[in-house]
PDB file with SEQRES, HELIX, SHEET and CRYST1 records, atoms N, CA, C and O in Angstrom:
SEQRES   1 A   85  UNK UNK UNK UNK UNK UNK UNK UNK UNK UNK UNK UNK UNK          
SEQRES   2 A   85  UNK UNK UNK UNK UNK UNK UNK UNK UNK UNK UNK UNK UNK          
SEQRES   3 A   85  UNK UNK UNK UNK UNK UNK UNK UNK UNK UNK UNK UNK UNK          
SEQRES   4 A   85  UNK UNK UNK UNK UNK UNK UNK UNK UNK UNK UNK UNK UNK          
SEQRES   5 A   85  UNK UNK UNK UNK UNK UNK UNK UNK UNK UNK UNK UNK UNK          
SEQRES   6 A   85  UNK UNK UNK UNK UNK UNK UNK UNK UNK UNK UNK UNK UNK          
SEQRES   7 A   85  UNK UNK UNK UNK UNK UNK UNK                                  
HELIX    1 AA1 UNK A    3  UNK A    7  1                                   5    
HELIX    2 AA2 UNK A   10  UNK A   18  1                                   9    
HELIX    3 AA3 UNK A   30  UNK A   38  1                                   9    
HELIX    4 AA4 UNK A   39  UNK A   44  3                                   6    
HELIX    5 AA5 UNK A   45  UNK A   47  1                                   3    
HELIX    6 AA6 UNK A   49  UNK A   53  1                                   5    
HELIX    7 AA7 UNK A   67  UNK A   79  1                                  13    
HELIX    8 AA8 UNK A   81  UNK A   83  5                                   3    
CRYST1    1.000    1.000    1.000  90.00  90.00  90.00 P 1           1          
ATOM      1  N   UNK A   1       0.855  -1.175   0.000  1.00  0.00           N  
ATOM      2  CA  UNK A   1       0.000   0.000   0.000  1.00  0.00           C  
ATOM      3  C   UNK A   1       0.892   1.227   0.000  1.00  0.00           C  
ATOM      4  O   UNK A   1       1.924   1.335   0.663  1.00  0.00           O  
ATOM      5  N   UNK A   2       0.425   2.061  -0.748  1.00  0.00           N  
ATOM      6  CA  UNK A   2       1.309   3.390  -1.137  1.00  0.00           C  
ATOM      7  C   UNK A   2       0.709   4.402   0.085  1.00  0.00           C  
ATOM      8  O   UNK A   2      -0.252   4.239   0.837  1.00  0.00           O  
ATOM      9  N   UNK A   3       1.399   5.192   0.000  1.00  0.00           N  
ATOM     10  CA  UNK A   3       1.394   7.042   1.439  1.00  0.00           C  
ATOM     11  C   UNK A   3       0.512   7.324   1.049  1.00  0.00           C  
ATOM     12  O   UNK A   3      -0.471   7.520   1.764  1.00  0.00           O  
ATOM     13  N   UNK A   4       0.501   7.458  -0.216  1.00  0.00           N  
ATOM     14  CA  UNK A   4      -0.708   8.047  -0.745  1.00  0.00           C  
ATOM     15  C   UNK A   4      -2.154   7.462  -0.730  1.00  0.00           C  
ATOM     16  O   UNK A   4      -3.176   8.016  -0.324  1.00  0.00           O  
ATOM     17  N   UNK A   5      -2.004   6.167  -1.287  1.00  0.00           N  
ATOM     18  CA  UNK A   5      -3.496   5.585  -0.344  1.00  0.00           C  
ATOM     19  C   UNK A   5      -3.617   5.492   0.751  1.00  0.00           C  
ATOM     20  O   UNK A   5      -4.765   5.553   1.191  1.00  0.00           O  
ATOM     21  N   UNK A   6      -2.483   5.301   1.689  1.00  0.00           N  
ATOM     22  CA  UNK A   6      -2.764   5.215   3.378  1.00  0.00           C  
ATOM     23  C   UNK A   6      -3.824   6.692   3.906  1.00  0.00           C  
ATOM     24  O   UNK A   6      -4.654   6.787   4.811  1.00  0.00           O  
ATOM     25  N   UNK A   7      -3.359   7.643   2.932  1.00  0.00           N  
ATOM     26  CA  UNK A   7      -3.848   9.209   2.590  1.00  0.00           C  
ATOM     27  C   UNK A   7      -5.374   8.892   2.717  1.00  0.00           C  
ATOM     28  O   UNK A   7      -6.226   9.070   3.588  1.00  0.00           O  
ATOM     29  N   UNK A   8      -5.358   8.604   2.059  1.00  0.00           N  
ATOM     30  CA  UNK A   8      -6.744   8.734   1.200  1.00  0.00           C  
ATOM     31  C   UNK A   8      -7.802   7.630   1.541  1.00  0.00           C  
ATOM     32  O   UNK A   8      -8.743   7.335   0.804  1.00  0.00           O  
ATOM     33  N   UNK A   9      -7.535   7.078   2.717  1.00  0.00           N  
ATOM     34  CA  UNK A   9      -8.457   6.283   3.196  1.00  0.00           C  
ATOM     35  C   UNK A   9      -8.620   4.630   2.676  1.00  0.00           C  
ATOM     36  O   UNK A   9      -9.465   3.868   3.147  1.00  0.00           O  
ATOM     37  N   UNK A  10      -7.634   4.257   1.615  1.00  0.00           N  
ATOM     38  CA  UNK A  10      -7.969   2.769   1.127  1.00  0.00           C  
ATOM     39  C   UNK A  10      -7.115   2.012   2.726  1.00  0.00           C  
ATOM     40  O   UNK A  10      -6.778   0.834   2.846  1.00  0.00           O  
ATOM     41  N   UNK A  11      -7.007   2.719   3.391  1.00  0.00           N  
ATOM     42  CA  UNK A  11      -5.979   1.736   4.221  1.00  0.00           C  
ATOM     43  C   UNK A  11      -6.470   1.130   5.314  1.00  0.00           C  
ATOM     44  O   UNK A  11      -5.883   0.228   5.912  1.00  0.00           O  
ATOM     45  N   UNK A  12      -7.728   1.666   5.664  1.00  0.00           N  
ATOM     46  CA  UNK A  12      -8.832   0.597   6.508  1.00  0.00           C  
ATOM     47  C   UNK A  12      -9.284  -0.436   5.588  1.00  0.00           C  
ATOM     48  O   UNK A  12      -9.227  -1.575   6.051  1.00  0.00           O  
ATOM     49  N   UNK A  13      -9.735  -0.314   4.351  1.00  0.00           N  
ATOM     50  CA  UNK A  13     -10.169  -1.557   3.067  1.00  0.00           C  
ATOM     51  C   UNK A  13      -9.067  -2.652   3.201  1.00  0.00           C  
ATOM     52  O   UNK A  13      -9.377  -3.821   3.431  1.00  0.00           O  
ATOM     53  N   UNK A  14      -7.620  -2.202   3.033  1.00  0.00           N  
ATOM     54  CA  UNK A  14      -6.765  -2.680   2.797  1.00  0.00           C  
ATOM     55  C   UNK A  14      -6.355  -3.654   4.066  1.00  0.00           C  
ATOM     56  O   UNK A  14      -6.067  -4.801   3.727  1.00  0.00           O  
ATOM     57  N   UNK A  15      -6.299  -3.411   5.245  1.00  0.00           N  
ATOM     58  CA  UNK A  15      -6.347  -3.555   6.525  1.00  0.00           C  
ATOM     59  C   UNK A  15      -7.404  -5.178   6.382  1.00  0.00           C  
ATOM     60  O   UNK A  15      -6.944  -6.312   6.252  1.00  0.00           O  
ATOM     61  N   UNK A  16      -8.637  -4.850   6.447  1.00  0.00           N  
ATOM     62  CA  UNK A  16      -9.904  -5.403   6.172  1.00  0.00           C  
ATOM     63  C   UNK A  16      -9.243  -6.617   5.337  1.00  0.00           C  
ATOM     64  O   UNK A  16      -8.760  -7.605   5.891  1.00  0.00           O  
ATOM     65  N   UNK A  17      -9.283  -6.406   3.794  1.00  0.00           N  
ATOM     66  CA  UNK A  17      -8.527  -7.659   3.067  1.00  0.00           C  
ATOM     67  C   UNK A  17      -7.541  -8.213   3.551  1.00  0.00           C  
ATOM     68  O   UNK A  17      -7.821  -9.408   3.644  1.00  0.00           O  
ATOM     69  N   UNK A  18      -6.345  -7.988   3.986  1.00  0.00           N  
ATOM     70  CA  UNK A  18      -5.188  -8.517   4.217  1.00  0.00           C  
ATOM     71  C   UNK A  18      -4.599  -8.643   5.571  1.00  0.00           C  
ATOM     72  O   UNK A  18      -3.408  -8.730   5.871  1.00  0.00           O  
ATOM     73  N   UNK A  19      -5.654  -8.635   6.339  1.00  0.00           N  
ATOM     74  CA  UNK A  19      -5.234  -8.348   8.208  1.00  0.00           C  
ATOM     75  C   UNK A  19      -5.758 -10.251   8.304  1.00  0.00           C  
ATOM     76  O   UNK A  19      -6.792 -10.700   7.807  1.00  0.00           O  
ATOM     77  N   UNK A  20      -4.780 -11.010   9.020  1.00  0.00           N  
ATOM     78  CA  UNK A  20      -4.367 -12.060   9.507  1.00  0.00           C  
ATOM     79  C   UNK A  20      -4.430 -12.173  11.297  1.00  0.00           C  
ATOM     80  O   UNK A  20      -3.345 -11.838  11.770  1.00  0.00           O  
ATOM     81  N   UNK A  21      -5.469 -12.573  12.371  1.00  0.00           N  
ATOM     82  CA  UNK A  21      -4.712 -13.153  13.382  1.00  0.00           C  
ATOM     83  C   UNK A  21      -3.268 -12.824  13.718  1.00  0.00           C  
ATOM     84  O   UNK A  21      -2.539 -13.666  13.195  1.00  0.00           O  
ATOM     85  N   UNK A  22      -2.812 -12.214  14.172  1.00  0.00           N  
ATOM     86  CA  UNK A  22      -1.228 -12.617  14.717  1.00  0.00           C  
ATOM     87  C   UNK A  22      -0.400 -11.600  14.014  1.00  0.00           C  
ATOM     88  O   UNK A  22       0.617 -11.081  14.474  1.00  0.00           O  
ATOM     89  N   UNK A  23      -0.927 -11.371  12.875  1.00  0.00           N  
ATOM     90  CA  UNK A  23      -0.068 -10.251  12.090  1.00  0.00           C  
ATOM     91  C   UNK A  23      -0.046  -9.303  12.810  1.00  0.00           C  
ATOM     92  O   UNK A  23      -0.873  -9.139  13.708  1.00  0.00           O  
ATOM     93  N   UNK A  24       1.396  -8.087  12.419  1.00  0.00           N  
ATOM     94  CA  UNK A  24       1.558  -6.935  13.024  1.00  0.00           C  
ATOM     95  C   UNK A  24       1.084  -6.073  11.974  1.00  0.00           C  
ATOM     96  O   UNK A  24       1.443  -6.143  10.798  1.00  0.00           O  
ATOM     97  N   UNK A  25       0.043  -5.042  12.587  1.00  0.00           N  
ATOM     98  CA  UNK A  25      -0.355  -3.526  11.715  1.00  0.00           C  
ATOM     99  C   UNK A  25       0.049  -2.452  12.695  1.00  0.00           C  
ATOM    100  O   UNK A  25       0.044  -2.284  13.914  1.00  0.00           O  
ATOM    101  N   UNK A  26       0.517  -1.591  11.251  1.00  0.00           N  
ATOM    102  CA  UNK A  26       0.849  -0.002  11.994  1.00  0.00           C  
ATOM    103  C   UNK A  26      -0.564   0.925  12.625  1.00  0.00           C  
ATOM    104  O   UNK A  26      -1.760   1.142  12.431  1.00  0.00           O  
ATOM    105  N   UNK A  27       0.569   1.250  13.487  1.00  0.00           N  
ATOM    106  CA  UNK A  27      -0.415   2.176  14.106  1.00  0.00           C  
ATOM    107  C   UNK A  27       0.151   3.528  13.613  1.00  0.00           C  
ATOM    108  O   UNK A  27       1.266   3.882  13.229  1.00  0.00           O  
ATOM    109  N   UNK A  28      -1.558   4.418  13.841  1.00  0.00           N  
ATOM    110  CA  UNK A  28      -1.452   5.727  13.284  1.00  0.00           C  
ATOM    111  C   UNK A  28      -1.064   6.652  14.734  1.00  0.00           C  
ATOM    112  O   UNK A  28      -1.558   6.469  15.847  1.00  0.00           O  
ATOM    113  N   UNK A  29      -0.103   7.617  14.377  1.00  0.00           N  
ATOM    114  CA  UNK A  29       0.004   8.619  15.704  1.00  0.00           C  
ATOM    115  C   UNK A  29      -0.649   9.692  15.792  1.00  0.00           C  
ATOM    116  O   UNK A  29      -1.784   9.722  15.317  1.00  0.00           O  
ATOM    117  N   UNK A  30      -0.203  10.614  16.297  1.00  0.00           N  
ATOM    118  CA  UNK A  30      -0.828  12.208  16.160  1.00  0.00           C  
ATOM    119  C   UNK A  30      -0.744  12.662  14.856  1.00  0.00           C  
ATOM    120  O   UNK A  30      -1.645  12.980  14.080  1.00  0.00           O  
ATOM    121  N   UNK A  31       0.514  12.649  14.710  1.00  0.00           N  
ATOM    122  CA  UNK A  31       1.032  12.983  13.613  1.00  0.00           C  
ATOM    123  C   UNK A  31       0.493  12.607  12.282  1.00  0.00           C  
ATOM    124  O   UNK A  31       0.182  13.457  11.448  1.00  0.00           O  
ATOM    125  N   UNK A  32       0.365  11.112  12.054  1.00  0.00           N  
ATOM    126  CA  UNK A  32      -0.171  10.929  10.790  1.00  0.00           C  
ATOM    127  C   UNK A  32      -1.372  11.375  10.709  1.00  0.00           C  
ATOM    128  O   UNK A  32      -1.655  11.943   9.655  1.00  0.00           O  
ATOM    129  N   UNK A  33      -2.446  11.262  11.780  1.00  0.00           N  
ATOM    130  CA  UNK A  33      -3.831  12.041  11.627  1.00  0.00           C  
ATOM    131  C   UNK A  33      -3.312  13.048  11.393  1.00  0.00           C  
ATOM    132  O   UNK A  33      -3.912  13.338  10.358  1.00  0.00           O  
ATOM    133  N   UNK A  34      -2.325  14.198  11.636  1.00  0.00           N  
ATOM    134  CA  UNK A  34      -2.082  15.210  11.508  1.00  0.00           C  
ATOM    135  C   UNK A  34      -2.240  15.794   9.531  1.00  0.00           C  
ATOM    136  O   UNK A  34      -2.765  16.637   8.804  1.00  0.00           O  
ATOM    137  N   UNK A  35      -1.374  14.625   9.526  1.00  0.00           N  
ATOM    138  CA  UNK A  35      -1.153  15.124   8.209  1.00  0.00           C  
ATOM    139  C   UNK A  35      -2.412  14.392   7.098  1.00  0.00           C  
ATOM    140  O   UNK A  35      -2.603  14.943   6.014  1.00  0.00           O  
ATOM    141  N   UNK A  36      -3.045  13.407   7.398  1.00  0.00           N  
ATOM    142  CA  UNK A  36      -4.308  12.817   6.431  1.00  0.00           C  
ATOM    143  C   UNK A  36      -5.235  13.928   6.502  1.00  0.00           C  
ATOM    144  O   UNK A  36      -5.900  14.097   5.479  1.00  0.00           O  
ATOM    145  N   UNK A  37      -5.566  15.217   8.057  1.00  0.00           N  
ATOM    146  CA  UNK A  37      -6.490  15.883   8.187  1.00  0.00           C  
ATOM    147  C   UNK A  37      -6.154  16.628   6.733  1.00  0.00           C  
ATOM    148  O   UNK A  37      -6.803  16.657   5.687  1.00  0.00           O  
ATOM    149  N   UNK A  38      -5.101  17.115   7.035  1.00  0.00           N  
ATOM    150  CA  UNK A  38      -4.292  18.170   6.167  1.00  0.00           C  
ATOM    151  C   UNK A  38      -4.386  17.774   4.653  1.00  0.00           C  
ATOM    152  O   UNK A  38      -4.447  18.718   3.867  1.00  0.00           O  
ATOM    153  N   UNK A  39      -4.406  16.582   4.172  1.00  0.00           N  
ATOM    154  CA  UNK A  39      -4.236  16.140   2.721  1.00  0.00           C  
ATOM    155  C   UNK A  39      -6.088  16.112   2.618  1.00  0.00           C  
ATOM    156  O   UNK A  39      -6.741  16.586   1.688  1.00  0.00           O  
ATOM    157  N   UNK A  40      -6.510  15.585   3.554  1.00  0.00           N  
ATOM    158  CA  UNK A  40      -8.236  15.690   3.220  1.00  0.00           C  
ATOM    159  C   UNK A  40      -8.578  17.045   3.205  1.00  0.00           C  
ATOM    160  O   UNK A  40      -9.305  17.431   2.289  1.00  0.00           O  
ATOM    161  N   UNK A  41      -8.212  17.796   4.003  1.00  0.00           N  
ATOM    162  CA  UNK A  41      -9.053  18.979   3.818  1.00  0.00           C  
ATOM    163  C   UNK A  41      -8.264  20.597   3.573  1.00  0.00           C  
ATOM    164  O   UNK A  41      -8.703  21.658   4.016  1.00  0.00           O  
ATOM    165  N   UNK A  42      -7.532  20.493   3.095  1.00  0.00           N  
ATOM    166  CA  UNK A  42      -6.234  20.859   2.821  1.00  0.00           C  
ATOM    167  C   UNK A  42      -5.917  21.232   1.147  1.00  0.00           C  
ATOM    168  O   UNK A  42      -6.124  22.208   0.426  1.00  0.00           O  
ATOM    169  N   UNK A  43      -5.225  19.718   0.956  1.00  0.00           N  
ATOM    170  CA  UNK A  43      -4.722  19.697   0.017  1.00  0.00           C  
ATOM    171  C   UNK A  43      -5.516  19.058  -1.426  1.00  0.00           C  
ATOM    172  O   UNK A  43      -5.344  19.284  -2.624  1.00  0.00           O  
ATOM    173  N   UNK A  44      -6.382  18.230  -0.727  1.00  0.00           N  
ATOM    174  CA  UNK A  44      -7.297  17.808  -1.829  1.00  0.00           C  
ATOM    175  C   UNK A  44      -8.133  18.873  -2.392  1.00  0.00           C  
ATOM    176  O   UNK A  44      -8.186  19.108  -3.599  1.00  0.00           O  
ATOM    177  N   UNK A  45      -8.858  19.585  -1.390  1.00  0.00           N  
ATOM    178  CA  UNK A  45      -9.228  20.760  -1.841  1.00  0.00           C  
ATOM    179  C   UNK A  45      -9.016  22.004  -2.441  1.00  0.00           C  
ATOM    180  O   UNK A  45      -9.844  22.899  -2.614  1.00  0.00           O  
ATOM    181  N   UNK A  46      -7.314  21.968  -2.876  1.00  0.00           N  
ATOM    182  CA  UNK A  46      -6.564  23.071  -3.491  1.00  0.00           C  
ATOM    183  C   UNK A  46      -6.699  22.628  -4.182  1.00  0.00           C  
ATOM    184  O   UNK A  46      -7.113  23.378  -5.066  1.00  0.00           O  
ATOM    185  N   UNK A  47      -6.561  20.988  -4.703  1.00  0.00           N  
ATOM    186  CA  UNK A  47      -6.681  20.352  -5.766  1.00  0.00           C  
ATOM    187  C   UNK A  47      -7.380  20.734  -6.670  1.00  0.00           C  
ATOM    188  O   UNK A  47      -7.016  21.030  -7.808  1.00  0.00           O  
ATOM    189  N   UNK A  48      -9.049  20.767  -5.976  1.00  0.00           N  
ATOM    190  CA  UNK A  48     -10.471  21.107  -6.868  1.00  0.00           C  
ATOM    191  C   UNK A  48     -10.609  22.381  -7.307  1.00  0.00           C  
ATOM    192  O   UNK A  48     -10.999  22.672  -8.438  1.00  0.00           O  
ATOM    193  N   UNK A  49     -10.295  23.181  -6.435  1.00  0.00           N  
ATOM    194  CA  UNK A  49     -10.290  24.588  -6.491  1.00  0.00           C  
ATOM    195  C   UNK A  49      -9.551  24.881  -7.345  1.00  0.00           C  
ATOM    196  O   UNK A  49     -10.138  25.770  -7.961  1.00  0.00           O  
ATOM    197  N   UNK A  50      -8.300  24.650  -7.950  1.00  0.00           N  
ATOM    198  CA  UNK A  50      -7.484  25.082  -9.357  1.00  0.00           C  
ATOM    199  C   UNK A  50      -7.679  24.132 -10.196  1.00  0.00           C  
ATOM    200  O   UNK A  50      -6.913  24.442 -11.109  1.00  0.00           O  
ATOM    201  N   UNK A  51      -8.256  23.066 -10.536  1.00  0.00           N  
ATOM    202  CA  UNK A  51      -8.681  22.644 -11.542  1.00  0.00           C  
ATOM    203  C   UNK A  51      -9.977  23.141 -11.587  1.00  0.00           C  
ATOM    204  O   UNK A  51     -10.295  23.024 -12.770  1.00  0.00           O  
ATOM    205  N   UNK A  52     -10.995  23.673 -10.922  1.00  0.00           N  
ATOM    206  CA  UNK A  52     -12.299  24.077 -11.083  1.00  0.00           C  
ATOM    207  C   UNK A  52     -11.788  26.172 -11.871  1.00  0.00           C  
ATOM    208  O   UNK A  52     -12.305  26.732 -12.838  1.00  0.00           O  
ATOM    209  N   UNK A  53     -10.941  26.582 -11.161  1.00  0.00           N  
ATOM    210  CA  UNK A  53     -10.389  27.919 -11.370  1.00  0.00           C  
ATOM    211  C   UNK A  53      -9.841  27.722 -12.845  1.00  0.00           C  
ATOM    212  O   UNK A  53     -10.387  28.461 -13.664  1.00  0.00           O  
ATOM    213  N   UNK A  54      -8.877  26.875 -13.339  1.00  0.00           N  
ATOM    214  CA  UNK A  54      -8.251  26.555 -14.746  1.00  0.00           C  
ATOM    215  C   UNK A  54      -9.233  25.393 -15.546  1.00  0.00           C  
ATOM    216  O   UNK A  54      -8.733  24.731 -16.456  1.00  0.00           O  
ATOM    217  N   UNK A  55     -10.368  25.234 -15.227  1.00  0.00           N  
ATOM    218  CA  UNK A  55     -10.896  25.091 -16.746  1.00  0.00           C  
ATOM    219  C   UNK A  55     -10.597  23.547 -16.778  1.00  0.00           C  
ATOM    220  O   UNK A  55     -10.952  23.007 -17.825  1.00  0.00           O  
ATOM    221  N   UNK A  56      -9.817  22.452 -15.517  1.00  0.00           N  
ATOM    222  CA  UNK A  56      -9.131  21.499 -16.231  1.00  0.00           C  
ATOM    223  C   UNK A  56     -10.531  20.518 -15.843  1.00  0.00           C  
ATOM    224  O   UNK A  56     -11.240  20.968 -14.944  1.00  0.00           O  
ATOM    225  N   UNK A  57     -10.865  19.476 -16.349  1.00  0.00           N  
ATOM    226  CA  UNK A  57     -11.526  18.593 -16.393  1.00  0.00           C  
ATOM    227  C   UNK A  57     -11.064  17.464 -15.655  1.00  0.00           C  
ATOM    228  O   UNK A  57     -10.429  16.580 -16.230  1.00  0.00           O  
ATOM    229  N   UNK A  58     -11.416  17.386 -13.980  1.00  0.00           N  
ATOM    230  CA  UNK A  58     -10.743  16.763 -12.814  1.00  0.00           C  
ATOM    231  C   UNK A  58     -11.722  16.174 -12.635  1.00  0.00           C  
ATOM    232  O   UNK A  58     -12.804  16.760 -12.667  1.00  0.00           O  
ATOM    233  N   UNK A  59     -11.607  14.546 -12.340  1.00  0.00           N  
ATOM    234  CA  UNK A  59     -12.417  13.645 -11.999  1.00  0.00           C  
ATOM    235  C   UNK A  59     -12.663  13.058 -10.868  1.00  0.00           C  
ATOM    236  O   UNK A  59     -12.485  11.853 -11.046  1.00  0.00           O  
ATOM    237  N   UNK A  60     -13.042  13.312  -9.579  1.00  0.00           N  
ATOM    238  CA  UNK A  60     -12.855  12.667  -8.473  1.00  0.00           C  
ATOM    239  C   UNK A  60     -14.131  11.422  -8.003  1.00  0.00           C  
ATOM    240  O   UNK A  60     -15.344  11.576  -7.857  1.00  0.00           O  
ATOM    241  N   UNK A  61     -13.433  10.420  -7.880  1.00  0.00           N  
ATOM    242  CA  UNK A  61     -14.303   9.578  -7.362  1.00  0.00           C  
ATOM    243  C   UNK A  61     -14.244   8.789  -6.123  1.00  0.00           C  
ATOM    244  O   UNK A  61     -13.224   8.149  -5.870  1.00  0.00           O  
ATOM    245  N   UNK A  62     -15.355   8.782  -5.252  1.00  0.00           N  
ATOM    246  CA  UNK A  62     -15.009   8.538  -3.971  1.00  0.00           C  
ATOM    247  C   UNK A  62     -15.841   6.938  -3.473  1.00  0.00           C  
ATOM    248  O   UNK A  62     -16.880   6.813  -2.825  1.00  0.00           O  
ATOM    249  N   UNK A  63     -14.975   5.896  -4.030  1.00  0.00           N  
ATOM    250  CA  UNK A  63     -15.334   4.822  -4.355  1.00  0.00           C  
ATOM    251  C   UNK A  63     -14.456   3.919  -4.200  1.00  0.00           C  
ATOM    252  O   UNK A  63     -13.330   4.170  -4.628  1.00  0.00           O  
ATOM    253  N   UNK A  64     -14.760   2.331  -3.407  1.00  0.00           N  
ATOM    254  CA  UNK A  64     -13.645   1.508  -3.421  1.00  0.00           C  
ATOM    255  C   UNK A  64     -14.142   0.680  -4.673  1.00  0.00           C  
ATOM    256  O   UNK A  64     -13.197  -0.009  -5.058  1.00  0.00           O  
ATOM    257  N   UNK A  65     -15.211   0.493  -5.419  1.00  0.00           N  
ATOM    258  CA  UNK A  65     -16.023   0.053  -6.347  1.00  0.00           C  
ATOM    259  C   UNK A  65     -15.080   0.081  -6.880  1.00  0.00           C  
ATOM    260  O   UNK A  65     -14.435   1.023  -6.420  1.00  0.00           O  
ATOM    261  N   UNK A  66     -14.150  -0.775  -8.195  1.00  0.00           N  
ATOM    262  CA  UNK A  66     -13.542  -0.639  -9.167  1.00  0.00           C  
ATOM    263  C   UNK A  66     -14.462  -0.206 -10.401  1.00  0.00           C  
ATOM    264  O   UNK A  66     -14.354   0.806 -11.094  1.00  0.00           O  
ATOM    265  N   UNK A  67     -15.515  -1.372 -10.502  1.00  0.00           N  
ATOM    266  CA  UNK A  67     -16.535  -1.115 -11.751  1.00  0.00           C  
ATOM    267  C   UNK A  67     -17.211   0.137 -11.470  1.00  0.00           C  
ATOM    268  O   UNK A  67     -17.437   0.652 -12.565  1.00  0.00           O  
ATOM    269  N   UNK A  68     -17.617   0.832 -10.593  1.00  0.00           N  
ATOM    270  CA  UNK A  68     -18.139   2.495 -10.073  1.00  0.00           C  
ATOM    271  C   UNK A  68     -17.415   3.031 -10.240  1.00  0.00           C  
ATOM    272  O   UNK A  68     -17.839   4.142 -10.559  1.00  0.00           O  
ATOM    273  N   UNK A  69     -16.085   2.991 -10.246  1.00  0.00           N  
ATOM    274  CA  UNK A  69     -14.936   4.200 -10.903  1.00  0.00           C  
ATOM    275  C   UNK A  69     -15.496   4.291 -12.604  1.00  0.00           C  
ATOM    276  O   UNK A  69     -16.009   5.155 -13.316  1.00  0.00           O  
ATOM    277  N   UNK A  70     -15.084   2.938 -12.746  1.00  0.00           N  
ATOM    278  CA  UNK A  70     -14.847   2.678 -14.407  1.00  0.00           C  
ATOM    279  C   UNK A  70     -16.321   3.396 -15.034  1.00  0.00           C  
ATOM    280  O   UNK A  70     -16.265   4.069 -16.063  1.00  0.00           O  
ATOM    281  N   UNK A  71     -17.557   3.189 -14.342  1.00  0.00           N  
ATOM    282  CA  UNK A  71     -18.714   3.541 -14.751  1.00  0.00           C  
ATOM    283  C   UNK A  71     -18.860   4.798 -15.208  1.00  0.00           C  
ATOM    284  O   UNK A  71     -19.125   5.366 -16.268  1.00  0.00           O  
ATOM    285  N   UNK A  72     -18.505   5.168 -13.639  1.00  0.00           N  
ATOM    286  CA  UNK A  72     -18.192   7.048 -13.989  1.00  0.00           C  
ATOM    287  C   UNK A  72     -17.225   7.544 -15.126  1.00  0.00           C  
ATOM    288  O   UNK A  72     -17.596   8.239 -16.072  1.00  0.00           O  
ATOM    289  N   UNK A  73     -16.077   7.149 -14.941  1.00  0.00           N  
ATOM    290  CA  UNK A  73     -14.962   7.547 -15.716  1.00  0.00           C  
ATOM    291  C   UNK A  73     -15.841   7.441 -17.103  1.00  0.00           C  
ATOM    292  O   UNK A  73     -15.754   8.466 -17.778  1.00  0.00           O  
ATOM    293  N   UNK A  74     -16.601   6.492 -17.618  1.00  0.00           N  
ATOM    294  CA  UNK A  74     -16.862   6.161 -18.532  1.00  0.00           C  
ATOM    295  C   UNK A  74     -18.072   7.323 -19.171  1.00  0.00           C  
ATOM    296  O   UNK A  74     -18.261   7.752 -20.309  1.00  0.00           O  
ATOM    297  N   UNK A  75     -18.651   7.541 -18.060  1.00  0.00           N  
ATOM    298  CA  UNK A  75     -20.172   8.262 -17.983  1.00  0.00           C  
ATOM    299  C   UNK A  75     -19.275   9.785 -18.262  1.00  0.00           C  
ATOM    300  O   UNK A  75     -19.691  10.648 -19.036  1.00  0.00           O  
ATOM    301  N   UNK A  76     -18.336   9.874 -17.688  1.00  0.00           N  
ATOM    302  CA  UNK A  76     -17.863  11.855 -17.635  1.00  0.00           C  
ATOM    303  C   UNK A  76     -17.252  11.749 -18.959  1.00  0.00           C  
ATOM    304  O   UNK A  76     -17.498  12.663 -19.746  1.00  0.00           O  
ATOM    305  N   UNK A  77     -16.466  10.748 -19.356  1.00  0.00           N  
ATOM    306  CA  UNK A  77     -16.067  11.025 -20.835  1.00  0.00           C  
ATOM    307  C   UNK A  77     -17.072  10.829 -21.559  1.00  0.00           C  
ATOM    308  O   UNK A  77     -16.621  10.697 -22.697  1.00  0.00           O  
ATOM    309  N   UNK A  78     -18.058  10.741 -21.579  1.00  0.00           N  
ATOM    310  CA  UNK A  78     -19.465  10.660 -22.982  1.00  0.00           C  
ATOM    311  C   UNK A  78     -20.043  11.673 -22.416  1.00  0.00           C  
ATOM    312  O   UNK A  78     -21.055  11.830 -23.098  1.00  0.00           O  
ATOM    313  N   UNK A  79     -20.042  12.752 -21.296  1.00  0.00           N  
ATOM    314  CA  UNK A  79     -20.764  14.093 -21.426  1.00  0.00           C  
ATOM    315  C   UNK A  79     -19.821  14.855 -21.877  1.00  0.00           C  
ATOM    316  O   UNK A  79     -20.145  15.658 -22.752  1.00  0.00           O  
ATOM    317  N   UNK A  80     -18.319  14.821 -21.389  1.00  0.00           N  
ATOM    318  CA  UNK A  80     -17.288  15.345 -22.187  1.00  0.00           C  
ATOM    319  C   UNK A  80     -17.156  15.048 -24.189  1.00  0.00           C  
ATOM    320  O   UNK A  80     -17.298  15.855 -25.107  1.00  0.00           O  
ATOM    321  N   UNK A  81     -16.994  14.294 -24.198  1.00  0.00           N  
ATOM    322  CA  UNK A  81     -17.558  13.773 -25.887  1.00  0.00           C  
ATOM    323  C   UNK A  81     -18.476  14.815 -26.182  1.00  0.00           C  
ATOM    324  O   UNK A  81     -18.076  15.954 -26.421  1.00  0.00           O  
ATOM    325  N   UNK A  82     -19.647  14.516 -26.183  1.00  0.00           N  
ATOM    326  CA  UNK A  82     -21.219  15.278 -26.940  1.00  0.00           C  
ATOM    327  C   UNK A  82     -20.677  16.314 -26.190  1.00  0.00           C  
ATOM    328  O   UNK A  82     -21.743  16.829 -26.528  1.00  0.00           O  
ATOM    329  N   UNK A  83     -19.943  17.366 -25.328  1.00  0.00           N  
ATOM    330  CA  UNK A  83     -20.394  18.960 -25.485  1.00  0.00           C  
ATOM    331  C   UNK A  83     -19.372  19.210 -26.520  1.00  0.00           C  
ATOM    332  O   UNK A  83     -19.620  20.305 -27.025  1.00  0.00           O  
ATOM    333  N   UNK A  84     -18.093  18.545 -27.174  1.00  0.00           N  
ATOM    334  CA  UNK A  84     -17.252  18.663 -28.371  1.00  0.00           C  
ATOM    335  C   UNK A  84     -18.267  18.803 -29.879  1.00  0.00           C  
ATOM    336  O   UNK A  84     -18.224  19.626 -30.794  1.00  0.00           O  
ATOM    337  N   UNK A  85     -19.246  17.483 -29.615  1.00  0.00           N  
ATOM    338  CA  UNK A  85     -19.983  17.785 -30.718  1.00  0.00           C  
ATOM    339  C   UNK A  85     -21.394  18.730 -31.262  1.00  0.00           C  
ATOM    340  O   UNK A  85     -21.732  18.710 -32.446  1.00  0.00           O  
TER     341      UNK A  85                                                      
END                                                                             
């Protein structure tokens, strides 16, 4: 599992799938809440805000669904499509 998903919340899912009896999992400190607050409400949100400010066509989906990503992804590029045509 990447920083960046630990970020972003797949890391309880991840936890969930792959947590074993007996196995050792990390624990979160001050600190890392510190900084997930900060990337959730923070930095993700600078995110939206300059792609919403520059025009860019930013897709966020808040989904462990693989096929619900793909759906969407699929659904925003065919409203993107037809306003070209």
């Amino acid at each position: 599992m990447s920083y960046d998903e630990y970020l972003h919340g797949s890391c309880h899912q991840w936890v969930l799938d792959n947590f074993r009896p007996g196995d050792k999992i990390f624990v979160m400190t001050d600190y890392d809440y510190d900084i997930a607050v900060k990337v959730w409400s923070k930095s993700d949100v600078l995110k939206r805000e300059t792609a919403r400010k520059n025009n860019l066509n930013y897709l966020e989906v808040f989904s462990m669904d693989v096929n619900d990503v793909i759906k969407k992804f699929i659904n925003t590029i065919s409203i993107l499509k037809s306003s070209y045509e």
